[in-house]
Each structure stands twice: as structure tokens, then as C-alpha cells.
C-alpha positions as CSV (number, residue, x, y, z in Angstrom):
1,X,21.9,-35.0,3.6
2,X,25.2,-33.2,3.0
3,X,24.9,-30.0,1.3
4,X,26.5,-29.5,-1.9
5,X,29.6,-26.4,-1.4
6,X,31.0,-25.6,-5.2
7,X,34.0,-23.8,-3.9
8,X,35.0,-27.3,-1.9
9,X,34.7,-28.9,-5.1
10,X,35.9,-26.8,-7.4
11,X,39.2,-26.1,-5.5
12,X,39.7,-29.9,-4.6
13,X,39.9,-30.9,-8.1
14,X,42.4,-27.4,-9.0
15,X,44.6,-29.2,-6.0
16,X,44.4,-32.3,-8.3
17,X,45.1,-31.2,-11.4
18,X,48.2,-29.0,-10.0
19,X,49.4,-32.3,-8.5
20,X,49.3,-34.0,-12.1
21,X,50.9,-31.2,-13.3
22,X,53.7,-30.5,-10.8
23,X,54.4,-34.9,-11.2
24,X,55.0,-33.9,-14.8
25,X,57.2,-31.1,-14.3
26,X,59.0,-32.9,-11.3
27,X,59.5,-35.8,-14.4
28,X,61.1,-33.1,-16.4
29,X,63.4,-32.3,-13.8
30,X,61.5,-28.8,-13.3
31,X,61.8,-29.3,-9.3
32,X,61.5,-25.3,-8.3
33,X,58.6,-24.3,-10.2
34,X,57.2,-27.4,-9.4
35,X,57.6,-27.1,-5.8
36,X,56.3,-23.6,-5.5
37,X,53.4,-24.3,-7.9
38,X,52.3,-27.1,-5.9
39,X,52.7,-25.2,-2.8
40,X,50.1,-22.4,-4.0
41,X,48.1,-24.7,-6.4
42,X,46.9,-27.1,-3.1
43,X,46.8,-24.3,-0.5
44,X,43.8,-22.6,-2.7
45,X,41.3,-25.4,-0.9
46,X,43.5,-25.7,2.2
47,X,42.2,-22.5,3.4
48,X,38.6,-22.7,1.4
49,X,37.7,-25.5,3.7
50,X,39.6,-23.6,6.7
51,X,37.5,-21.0,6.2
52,X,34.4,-23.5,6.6
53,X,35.1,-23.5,10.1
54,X,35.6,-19.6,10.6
55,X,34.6,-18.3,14.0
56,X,33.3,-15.1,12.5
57,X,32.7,-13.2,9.1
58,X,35.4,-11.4,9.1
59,X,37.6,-14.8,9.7
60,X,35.7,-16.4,7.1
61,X,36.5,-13.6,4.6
62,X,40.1,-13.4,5.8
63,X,40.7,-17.2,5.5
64,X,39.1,-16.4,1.5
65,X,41.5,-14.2,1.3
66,X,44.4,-16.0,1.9
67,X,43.0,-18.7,-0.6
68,X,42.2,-15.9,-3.1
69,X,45.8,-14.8,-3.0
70,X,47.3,-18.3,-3.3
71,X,44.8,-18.9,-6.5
72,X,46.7,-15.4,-7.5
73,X,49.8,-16.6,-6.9
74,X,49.2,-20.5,-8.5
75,X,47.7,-18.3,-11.5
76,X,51.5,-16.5,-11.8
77,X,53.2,-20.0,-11.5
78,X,51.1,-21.3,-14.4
79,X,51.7,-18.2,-16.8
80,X,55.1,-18.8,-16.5
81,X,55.4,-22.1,-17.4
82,X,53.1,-21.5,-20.4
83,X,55.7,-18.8,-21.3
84,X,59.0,-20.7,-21.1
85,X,59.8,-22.8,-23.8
86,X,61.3,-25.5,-21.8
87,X,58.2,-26.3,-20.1
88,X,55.1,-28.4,-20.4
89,X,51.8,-26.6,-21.0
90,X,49.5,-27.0,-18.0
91,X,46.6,-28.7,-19.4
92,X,42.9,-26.6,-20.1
93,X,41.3,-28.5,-17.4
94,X,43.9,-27.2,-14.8
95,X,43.7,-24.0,-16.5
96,X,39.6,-23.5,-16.0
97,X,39.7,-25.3,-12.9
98,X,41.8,-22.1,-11.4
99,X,40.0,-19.4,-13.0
100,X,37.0,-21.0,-11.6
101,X,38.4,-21.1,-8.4
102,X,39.1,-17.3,-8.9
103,X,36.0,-15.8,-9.8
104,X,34.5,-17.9,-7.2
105,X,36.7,-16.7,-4.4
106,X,36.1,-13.2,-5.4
107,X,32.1,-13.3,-5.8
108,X,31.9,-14.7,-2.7
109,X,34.2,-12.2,-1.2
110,X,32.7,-9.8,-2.6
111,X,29.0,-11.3,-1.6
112,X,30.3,-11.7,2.0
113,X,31.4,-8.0,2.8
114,X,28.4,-7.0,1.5
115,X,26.1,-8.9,4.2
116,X,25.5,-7.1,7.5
């Protein structure tokens, strides 16, 4: 039986949503943001599910990292489009999917440095 990981899941579907999203700006003809979004917005559960396959704890936390830091940087991307008037709102569902992503990255993180 094939365990159940949250942070797989939850950052698969953020890499989804950001690829609906980045389509819509790319349809608006908002090709840099888009780019860069899409870039951060699917490396989140790139490196989550590199990090799987860690050879220690400290590469498992390190690999987190990374993916913490492009959830960061996706989280920047997304603000800015909300604040500009010439682009689409990113839609809720994108919106909770990445602070999900977040917290989770950091309790885990955080959980992880704490184990001996």
C-alpha cells in the first residue's frame, strides 16, 4: 500500500494551479511574470519530491529548503500580480494551495532539525 505524503500532494496541485494561472497571464500577453512565476510556482514540488530521495537529514532539510524558498519566491510573484492593476487575480484555490505549501515546508523544517 502506498503511503499517503501531504506535502507531495499539496505542492503537486500548487504546480497546477500556477500552470492555469501563468496560461492566463501568458493569454494576456503577461509573458515575464508569467515565466518567472511558473518557474518558482512548479519548482516548489520539484525539489519536495527531490528531497524524498535525500541521502541524509541534512540533504533532506536542504532540498526543503530550496522548495521553501521557491514557495517564498512564487508567494512574491503572486502579490505582485494581485497589486498591479493590469493583471488577473490569481484565483483562492492557488492562493491557499501556496500558503499550505508554506506552512507545511516550514513545520516540517522545523520538525526535522529538531530530531536527533
Amino acid at each position: 500500500m502506498i503511503k499517503r505524503n501531504e506535502l507531495l500532494e499539496v505542492t503537486m496541485e500548487l504546480a497546477l494551479q500556477v500552470i492555469i494561472y501563468c496560461e492566463i497571464l501568458e493569454g494576456s500577453r503577461k509573458y515575464v511574470i508569467a515565466r518567472q512565476l511558473l518557474k518558482s510556482g512548479t519548482s516548489v514540488g520539484a525539489n519536495a519530491r527531490e528531497a524524498q530521495g535525500a541521502e541524509s537529514k541534512a540533504d533532506f532539510i536542504h532540498k526543503l529548503k530550496i522548495a521553501y524558498k521557491e514557495a517564498v519566491e512564487t508567494e512574491y510573484w503572486i502579490a505582485l500580480c494581485e497589486k498591479s492593476d493590469s493583471y488577473q487575480n490569481p484565483t483562492e484555490i492557488l492562493k491557499s494551495n501556496l500558503s499550505s505549501s508554506i506552512k507545511l515546508l516550514g513545520k516540517i523544517i522545523s520538525t526535522s532539525k529538531n530530531i536527533k
